[in-house]
VOBA-1610 file (N, C-alpha, C; in pm, whole numbers, padded with zeros to 5 digits, always signed):
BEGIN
Unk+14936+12969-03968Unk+15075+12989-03929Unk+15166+12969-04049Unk+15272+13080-04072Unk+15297+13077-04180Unk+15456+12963-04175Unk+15476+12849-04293Unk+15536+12734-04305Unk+15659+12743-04261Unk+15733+12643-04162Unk+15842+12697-04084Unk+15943+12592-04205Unk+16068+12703-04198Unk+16177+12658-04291Unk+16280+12591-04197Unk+16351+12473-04258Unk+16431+12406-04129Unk+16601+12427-04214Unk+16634+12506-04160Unk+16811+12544-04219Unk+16892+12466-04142Unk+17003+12405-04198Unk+17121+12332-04124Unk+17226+12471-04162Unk+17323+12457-04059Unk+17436+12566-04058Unk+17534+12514-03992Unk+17642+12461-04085Unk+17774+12353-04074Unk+17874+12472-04012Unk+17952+12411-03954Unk+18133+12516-03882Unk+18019+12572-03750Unk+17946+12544-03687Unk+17892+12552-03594Unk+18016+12680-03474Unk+18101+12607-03502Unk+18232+12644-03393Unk+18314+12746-03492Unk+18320+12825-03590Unk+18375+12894-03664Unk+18331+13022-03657Unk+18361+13153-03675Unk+18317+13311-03686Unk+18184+13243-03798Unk+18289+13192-03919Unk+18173+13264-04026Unk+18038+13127-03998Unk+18092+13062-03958Unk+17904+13000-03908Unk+17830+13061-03805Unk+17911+13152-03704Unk+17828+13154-03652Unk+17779+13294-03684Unk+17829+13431-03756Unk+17784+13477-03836Unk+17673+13491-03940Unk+17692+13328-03965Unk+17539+13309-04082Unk+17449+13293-03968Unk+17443+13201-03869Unk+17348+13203-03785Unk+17320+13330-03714Unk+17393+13458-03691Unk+17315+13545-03645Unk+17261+13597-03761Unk+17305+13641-03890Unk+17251+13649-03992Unk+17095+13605-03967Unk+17072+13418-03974Unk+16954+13384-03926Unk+16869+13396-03846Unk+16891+13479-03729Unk+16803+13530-03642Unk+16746+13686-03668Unk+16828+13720-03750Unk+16758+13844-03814Unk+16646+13835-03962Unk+16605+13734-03998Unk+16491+13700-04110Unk+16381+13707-04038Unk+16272+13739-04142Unk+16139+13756-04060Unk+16094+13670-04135Unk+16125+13507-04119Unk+16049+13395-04134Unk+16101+13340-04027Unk+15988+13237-04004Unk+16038+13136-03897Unk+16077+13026-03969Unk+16161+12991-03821Unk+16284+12892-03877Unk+16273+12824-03820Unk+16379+12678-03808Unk+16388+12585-03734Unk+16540+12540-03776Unk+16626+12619-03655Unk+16805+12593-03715Unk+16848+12506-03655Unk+16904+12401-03740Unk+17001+12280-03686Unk+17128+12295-03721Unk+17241+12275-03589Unk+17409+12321-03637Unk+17456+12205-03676Unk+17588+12191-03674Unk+17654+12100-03705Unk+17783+12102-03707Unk+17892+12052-03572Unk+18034+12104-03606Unk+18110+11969-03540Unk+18202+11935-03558Unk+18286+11847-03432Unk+18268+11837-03322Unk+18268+11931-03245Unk+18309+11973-03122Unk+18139+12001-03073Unk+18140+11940-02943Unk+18010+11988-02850Unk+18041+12114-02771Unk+18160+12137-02776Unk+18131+12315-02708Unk+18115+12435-02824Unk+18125+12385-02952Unk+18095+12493-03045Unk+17966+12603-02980Unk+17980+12683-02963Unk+17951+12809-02922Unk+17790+12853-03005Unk+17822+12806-03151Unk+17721+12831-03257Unk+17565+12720-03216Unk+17603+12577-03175Unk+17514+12516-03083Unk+17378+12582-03013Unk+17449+12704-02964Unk+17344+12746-02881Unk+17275+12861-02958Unk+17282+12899-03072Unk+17228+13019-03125Unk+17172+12923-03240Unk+17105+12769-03202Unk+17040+12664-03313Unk+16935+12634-03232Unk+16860+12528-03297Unk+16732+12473-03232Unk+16764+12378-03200Unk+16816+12286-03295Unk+16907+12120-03263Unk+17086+12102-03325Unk+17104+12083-03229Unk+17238+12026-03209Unk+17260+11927-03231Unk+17363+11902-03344Unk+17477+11774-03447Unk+17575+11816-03461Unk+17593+11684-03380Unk+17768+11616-03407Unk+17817+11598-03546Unk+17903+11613-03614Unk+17997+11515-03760Unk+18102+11527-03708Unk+18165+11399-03778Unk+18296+11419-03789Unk+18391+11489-03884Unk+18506+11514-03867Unk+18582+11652-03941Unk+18560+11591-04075Unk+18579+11673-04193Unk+18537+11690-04318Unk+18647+11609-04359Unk+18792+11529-04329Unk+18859+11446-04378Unk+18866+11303-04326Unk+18767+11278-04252Unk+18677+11147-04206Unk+18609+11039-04357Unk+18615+10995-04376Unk+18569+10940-04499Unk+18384+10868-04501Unk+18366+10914-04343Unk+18193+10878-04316Unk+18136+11017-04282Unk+18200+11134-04339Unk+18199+11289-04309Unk+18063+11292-04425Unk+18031+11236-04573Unk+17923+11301-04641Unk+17820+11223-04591Unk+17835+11106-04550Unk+17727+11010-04485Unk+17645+11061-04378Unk+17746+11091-04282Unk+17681+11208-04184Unk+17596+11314-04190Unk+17632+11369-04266Unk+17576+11525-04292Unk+17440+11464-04344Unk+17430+11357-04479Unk+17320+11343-04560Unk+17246+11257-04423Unk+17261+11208-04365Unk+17151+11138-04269Unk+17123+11286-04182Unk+17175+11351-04148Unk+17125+11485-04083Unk+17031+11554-04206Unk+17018+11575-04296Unk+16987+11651-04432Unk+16827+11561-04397Unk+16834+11410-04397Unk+16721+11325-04441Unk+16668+11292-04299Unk+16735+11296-04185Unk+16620+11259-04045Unk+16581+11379-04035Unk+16648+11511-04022Unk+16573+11643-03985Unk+16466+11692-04054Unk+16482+11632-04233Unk+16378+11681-04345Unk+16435+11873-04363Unk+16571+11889-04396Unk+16669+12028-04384Unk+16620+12073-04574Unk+16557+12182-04523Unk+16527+12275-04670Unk+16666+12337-04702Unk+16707+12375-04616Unk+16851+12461-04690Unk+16982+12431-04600Unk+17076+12426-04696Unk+17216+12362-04600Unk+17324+12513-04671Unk+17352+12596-04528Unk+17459+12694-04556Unk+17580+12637-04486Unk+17689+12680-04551Unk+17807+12612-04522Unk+17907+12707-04432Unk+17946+12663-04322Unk+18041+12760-04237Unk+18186+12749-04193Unk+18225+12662-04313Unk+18367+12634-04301Unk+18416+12649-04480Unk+18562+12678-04489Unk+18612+12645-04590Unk+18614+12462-04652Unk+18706+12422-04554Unk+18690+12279-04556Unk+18591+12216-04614Unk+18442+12216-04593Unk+18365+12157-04637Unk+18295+12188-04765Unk+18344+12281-04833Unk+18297+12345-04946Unk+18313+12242-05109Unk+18462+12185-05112Unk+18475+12103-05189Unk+18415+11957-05182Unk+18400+11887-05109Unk+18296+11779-05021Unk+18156+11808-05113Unk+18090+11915-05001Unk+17946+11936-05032Unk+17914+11989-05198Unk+18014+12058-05230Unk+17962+12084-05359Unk+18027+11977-05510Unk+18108+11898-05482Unk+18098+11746-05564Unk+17954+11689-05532Unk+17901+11655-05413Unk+17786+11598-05399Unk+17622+11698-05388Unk+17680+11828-05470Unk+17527+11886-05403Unk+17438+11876-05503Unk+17454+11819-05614Unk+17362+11779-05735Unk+17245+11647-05720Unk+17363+11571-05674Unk+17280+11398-05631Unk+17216+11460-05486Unk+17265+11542-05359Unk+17182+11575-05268Unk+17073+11643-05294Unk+17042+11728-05415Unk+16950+11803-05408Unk+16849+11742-05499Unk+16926+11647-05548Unk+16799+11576-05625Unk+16726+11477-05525Unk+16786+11387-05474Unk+16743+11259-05368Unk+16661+11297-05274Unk+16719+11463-05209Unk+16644+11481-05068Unk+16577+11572-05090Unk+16564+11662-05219Unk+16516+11784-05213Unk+16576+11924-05136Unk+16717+11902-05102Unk+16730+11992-05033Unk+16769+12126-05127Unk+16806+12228-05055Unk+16859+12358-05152Unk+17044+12357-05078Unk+17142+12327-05117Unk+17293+12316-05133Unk+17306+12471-05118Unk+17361+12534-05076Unk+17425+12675-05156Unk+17584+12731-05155Unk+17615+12645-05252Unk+17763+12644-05293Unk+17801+12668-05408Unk+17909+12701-05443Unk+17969+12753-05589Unk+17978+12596-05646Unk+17981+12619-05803Unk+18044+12446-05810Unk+18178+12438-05798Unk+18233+12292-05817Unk+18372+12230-05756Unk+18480+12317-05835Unk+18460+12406-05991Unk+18586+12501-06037Unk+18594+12578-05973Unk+18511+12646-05929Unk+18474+12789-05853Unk+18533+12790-05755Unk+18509+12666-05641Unk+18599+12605-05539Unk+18722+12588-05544Unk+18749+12557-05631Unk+18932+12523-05642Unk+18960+12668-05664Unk+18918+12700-05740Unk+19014+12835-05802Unk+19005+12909-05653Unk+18903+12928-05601Unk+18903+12975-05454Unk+18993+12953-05278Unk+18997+12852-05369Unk+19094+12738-05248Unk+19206+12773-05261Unk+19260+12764-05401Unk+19438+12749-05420Unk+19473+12888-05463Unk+19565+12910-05372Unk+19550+13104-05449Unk+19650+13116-05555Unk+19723+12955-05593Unk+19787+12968-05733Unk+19670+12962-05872Unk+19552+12929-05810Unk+19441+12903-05913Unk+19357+13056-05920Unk+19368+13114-05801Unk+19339+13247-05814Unk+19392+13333-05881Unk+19520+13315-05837Unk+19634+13409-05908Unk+19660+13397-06097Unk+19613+13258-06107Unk+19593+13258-06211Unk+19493+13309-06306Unk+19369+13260-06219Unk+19238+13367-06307Unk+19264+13525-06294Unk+19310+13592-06161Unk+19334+13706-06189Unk+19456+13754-06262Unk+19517+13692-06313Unk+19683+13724-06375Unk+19677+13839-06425Unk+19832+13916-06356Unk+19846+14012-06415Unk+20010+14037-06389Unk+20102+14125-06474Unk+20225+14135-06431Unk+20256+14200-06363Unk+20344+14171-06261Unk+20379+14334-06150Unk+20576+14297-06129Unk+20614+14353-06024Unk+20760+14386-06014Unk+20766+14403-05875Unk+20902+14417-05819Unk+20875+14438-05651Unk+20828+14586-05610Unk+20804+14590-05460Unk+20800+14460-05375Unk+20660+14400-05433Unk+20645+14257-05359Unk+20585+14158-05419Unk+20525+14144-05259Unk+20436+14045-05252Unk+20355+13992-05104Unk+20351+13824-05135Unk+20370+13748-05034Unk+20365+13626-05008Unk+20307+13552-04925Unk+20264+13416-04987Unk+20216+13338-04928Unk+20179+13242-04940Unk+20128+13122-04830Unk+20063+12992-04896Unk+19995+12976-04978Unk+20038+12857-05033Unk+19905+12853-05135Unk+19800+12801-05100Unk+19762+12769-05004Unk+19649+12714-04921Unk+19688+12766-04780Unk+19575+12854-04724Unk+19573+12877-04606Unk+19472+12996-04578Unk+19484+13073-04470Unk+19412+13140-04393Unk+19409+13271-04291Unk+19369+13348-04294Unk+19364+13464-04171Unk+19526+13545-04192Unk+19582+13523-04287Unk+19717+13589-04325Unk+19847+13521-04275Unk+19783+13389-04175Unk+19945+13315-04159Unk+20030+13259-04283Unk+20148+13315-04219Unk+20275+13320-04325Unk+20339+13377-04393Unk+20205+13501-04416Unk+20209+13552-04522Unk+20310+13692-04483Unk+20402+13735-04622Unk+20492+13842-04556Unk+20541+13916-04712Unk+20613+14018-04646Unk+20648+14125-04790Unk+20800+14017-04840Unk+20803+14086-04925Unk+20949+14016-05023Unk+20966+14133-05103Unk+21103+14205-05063Unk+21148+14334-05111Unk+21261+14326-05246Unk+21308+14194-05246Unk+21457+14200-05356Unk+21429+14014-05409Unk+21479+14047-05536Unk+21511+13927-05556Unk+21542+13791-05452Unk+21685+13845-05366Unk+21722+13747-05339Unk+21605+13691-05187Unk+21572+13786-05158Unk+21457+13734-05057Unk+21374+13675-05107Unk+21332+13685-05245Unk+21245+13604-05305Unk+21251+13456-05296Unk+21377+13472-05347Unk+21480+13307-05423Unk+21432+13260-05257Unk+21513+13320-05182Unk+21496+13215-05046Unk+21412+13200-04969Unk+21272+13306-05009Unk+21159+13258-04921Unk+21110+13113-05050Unk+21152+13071-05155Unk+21087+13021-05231Unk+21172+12872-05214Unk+21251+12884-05208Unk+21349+12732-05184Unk+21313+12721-05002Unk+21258+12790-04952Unk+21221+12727-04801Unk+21076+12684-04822Unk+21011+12740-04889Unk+20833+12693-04905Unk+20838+12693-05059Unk+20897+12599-05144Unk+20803+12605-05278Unk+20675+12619-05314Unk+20586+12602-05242Unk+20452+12640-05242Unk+20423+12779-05241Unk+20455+12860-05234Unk+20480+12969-05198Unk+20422+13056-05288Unk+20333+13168-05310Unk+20240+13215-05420Unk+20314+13383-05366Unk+20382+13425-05458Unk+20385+13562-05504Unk+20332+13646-05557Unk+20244+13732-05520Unk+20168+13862-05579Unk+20219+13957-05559Unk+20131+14071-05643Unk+20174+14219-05561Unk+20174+14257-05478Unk+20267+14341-05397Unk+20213+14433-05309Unk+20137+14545-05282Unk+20041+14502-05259Unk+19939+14656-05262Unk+19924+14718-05181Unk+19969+14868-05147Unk+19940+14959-05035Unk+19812+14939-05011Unk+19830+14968-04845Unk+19721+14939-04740Unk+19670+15111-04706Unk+19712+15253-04844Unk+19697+15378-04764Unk+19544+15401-04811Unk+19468+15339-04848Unk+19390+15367-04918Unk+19230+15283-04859Unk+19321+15198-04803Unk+19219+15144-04718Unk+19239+14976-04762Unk+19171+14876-04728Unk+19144+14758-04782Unk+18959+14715-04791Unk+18933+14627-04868Unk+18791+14689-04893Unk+18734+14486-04904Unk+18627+14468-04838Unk+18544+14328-04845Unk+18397+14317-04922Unk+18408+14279-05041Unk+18275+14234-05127Unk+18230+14116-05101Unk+18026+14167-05091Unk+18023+14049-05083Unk+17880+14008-05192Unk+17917+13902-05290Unk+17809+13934-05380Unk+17739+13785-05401Unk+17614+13825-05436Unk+17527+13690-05493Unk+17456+13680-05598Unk+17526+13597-05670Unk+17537+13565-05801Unk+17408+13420-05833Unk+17312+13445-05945Unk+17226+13325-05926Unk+17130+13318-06112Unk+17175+13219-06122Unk+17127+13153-06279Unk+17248+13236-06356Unk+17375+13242-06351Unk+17481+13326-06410Unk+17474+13481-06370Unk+17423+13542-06318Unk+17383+13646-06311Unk+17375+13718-06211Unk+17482+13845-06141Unk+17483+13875-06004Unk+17372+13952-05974Unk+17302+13930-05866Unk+17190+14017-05843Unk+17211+14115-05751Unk+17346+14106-05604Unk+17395+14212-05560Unk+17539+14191-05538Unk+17575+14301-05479Unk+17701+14327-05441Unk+17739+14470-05328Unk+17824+14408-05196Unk+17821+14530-05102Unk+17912+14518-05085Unk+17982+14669-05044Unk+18118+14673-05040Unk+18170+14749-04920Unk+18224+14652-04825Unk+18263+14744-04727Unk+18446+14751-04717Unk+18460+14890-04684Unk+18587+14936-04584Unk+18632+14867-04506Unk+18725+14784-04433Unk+18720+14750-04319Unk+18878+14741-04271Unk+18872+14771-04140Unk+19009+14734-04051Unk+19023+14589-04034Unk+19144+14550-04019Unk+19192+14435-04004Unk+19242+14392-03833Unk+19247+14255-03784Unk+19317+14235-03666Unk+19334+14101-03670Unk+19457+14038-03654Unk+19511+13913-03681Unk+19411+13836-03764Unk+19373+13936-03894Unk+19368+13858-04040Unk+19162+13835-04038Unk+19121+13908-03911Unk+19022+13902-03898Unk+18942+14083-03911Unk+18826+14100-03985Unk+18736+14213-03988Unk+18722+14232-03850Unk+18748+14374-03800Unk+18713+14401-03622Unk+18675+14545-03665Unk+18691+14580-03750Unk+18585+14706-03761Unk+18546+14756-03915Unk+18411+14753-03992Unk+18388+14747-04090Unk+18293+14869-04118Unk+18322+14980-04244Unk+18265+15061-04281Unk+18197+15073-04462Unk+18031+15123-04392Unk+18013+15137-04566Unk+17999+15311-04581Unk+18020+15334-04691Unk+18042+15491-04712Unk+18023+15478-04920Unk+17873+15547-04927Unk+17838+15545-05057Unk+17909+15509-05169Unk+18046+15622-05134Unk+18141+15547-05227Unk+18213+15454-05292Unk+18164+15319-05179Unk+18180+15192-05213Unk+18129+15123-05332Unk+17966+15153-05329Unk+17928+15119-05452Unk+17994+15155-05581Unk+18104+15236-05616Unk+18135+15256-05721Unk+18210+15144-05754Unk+18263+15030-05676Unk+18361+14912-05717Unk+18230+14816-05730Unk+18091+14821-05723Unk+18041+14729-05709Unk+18001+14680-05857Unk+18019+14720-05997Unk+17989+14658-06149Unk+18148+14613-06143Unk+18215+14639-06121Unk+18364+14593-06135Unk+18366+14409-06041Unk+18338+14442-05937Unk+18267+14313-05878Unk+18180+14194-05877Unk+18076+14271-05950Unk+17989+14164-06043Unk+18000+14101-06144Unk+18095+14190-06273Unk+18175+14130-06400Unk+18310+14016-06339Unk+18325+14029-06186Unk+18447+13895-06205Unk+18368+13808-06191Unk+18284+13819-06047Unk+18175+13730-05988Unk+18140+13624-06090Unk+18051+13707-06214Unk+18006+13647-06319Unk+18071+13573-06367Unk+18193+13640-06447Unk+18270+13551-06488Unk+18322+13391-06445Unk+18350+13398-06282Unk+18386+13325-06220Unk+18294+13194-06238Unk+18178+13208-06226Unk+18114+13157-06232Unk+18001+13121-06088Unk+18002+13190-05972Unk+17987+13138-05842Unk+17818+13159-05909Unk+17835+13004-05789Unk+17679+13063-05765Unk+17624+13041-05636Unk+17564+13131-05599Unk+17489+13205-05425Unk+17610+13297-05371Unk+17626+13295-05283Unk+17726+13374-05213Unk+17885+13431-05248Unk+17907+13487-05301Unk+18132+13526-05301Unk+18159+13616-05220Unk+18293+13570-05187Unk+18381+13696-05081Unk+18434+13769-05184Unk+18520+13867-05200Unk+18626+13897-05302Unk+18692+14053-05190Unk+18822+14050-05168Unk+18920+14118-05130Unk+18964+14185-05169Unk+18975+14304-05183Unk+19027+14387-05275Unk+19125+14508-05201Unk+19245+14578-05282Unk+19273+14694-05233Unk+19262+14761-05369Unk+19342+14872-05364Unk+19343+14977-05457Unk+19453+14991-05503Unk+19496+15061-05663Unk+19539+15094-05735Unk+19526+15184-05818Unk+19614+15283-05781Unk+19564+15391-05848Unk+19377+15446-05898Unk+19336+15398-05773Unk+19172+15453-05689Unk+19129+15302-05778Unk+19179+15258-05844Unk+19119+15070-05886Unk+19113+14968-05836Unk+18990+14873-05830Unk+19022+14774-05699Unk+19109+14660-05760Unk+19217+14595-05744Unk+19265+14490-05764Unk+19266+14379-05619Unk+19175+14298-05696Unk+19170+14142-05602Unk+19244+14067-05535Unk+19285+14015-05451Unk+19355+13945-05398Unk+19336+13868-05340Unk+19231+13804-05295Unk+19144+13696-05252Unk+19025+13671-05287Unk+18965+13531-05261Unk+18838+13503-05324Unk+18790+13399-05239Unk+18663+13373-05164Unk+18701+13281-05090Unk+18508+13260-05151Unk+18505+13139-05204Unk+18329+13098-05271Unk+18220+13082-05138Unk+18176+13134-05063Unk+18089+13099-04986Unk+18082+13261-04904Unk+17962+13243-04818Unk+17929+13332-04701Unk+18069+13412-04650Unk+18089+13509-04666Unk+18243+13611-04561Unk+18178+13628-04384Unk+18312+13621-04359Unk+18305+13692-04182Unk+18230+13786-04163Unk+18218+13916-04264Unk+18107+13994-04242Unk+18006+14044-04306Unk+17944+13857-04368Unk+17853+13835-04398Unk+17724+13964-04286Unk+17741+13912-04096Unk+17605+13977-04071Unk+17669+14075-04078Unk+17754+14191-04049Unk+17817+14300-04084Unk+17686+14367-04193Unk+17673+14289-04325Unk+17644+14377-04435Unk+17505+14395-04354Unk+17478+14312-04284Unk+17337+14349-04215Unk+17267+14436-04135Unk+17362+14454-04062Unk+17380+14591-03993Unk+17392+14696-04090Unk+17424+14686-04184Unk+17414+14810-04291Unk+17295+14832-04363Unk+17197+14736-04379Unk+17068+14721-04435Unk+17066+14613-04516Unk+17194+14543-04516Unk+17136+14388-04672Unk+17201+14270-04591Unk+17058+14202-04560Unk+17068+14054-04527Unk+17094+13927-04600Unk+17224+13900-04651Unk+17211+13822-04723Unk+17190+13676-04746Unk+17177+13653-04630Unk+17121+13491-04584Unk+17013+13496-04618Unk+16869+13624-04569Unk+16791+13620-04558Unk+16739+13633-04763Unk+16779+13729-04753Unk+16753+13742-04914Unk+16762+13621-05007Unk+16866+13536-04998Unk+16889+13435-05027Unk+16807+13340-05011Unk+16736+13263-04886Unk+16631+13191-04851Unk+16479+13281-04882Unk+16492+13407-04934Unk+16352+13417-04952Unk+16333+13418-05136Unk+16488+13384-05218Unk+16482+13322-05340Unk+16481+13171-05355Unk+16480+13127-05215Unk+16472+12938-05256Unk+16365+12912-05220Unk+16338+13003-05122Unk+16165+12890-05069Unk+16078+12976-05126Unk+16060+13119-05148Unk+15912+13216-05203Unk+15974+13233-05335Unk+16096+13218-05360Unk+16128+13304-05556Unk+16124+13433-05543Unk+16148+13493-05458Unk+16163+13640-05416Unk+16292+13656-05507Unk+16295+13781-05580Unk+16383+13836-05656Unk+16476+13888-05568Unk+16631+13863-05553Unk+16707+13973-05415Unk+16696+14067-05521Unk+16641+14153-05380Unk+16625+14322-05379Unk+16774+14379-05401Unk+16722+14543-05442Unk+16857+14590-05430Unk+16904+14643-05303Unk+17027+14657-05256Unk+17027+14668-05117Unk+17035+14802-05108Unk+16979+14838-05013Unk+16939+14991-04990Unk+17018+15014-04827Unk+17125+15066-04823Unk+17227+15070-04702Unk+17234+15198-04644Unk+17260+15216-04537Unk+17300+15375-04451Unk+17466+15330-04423Unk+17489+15480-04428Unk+17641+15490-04372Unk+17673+15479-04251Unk+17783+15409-04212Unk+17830+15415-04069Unk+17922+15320-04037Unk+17991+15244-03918Unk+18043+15185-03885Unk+18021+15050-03798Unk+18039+14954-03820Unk+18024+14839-03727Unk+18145+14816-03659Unk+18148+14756-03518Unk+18252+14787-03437Unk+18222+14641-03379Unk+18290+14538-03403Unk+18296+14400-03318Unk+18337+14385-03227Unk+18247+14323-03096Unk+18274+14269-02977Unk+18284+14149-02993Unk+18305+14067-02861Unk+18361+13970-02818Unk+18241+13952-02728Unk+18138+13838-02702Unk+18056+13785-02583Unk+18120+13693-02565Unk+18043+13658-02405Unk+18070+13469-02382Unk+17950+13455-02376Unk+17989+13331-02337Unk+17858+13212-02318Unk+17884+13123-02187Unk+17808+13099-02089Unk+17817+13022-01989Unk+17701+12835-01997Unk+17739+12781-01996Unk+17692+12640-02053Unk+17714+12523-01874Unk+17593+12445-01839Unk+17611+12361-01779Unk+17681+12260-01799Unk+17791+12208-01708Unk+17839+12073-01767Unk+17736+11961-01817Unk+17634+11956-01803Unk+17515+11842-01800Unk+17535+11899-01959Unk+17465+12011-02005Unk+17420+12037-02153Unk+17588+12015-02224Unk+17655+12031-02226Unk+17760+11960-02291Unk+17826+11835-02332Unk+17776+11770-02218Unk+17777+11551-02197Unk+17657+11573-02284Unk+17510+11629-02267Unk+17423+11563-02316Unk+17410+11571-02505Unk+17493+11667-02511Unk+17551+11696-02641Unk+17616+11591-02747Unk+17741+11554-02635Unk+17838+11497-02644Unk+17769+11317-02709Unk+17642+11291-02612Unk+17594+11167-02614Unk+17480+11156-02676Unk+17401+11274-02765Unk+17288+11267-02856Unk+17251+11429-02860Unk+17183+11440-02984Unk+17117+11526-03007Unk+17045+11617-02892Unk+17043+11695-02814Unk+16940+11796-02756Unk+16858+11847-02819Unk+16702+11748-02788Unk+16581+11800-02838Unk+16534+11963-02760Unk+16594+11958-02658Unk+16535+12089-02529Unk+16560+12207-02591Unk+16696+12239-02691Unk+16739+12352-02772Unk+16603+12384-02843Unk+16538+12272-02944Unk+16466+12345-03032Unk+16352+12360-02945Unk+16302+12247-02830Unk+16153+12269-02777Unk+16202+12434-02687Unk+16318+12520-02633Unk+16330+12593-02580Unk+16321+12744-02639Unk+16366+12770-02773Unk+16335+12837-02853Unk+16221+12831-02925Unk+16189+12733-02973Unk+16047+12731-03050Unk+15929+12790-02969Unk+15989+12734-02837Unk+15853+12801-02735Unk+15847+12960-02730Unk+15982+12993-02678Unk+16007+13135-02695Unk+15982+13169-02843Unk+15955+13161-02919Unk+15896+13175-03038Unk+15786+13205-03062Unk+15685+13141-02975Unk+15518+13106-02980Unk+15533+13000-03096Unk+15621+12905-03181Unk+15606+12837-03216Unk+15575+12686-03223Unk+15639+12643-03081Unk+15669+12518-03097Unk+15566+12429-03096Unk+15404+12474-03043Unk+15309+12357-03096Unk+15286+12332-03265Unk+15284+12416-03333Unk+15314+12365-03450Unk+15418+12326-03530Unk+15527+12283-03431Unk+15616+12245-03532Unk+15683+12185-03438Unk+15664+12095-03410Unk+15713+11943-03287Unk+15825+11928-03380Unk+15930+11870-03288Unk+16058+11879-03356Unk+16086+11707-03411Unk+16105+11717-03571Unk+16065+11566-03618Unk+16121+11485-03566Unk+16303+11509-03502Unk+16365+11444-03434Unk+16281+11332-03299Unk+16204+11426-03244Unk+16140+11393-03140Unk+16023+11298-03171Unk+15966+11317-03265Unk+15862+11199-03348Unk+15914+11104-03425Unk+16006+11073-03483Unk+16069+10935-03537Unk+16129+10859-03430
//
């Protein structure tokens, strides 16, 4: 039976965790997924084997947590499914990966900031422009706040109401807006996919690849590089005069991370088959077409939610593993310590 890999997958309750986790159900290795979010109704819970509690990432017993989850489960790879926790885990993913052996997969802590603060972005990408201009926080998310600024004096006063306030260009939206997503490893990007996509309150709801994408993809890999990331980058882009200019950067797994999957490149999977086999990522070999996002639910007993609430649920992994044909060989360690 071939050696089962045990992945933790943090933001449990977030798109892009639970994204990586469907991501994870599409690898043809077996697994053994443990989540990890605040909240016992996180949704992502149930698409895991074992279910963990932490507390929010500005808790000050938040890295303690995670590393006793990392060291009772015996976790080969820790993917990250929140922004929040990115600066945290990757100050400490050097001493974690030495102590526990685990595999981290995060940019380091520059890569992070510059990613975080989009005055640190704006700075690595610097360039001069004129109005109109586009605005926004300098820390934040999904496009709240963010708005056009046509004249000077709208400037002056969106800027004395939010000094924080990060001014870029405005880049027409006629051309489309476009989501990279690349993985970068020993300095060196090994891919990059580039999709089309529609927008809906700041979220991907319908995403297209069309050959022509690849032509932004060496333009993508020379920032990547530069940047320095290593495993996973988002990068945002629109157009300019048919050129992509950047406008976001966010260091970890994107929303349509499984998206690229549906197109033919798994990048979770590719990724874990360079940490545990040394598999070279392939080049991604994609078909054209469209992905179109739904909305499921989930229906949950009140019992499995208390029992959540009050310890670990061993029944998740013995319930899947079975449906697996796995679970006699791989008793869940939780359940033996």
């Amino acid at each position: 039976m071939a050696q089962i890999t045990t992945v933790l997958v943090t933001g449990a309750g977030t798109l892009l965790g639970q994204g990586i986790l469907r991501s994870l159900h599409l690898c043809g290795r077996p697994l053994r997924i443990v989540t990890a979010d605040p909240d016992a109704r996180a949704a992502g819970h149930w698409l895991g084997d074992v279910a963990t509690l932490v507390p929010f990432v500005t808790d000050p017993g938040y890295l303690a947590v995670v590393e006793g989850i990392i060291e009772r489960e015996r976790i080969d790879v820790v993917l990250i499914g929140t922004d929040v926790e990115l600066a945290v885990l990757s100050a400490a993913r050097r001493r974690l990966e030495r102590e526990h052996g685990v595999h981290i997969l995060v940019c380091p802590p520059e890569v992070v900031e510059i990613a975080d603060d989009k005055w640190c972005t704006a700075t690595f990408l610097a360039e001069e422009v004129g109005f109109p201009l586009f605005a926004k926080p300098r820390r934040g998310a999904r496009s709240v706040g963010a708005r056009a600024i046509e004249t000077s004096a709208v400037l002056a006063a969106a800027c004395a109401a939010e000094p924080s306030l990060i001014v870029q260009e405005m880049l027409s939206g006629e051309a489309g807006e476009y989501t990279a997503g690349a993985i970068v490893l020993e300095g060196k990007c090994r891919s990059v996919v580039v999709l089309r996509r529609d927008l809906r309150e700041g979220n991907t709801f319908r995403a297209y690849y069309e050959r022509a994408n690849s032509d932004f993809a060496p333009f993508i890999a020379h920032v990547a590089e530069a940047l320095g990331v290593h495993g996973p980058c988002n990068f945002q882009f629109r157009l300019r005069d048919r050129e992509p200019v950047i406008f976001e950067i966010n260091a970890r797994f994107s929303g349509t991370t499984p998206l690229r999957a549906f197109f033919g490149f798994n990048e979770v999977s590719a990724l874990l088959d360079w940490l545990i086999d040394g598999t070279a990522i392939p080049e991604p070999r994609l078909r054209e077409g469209v992905v179109l996002r739904t909305t499921s639910d989930l229906y949950l007993d009140r019992e499995q939610v208390d029992q959540l609430r009050a310890a670990v649920p061993f029944v998740l992994a013995q319930r899947r593993l079975r449906a697996l044909g796995l679970f006699e060989g791989a008793v869940s360690k939780t359940a033996t310590e």
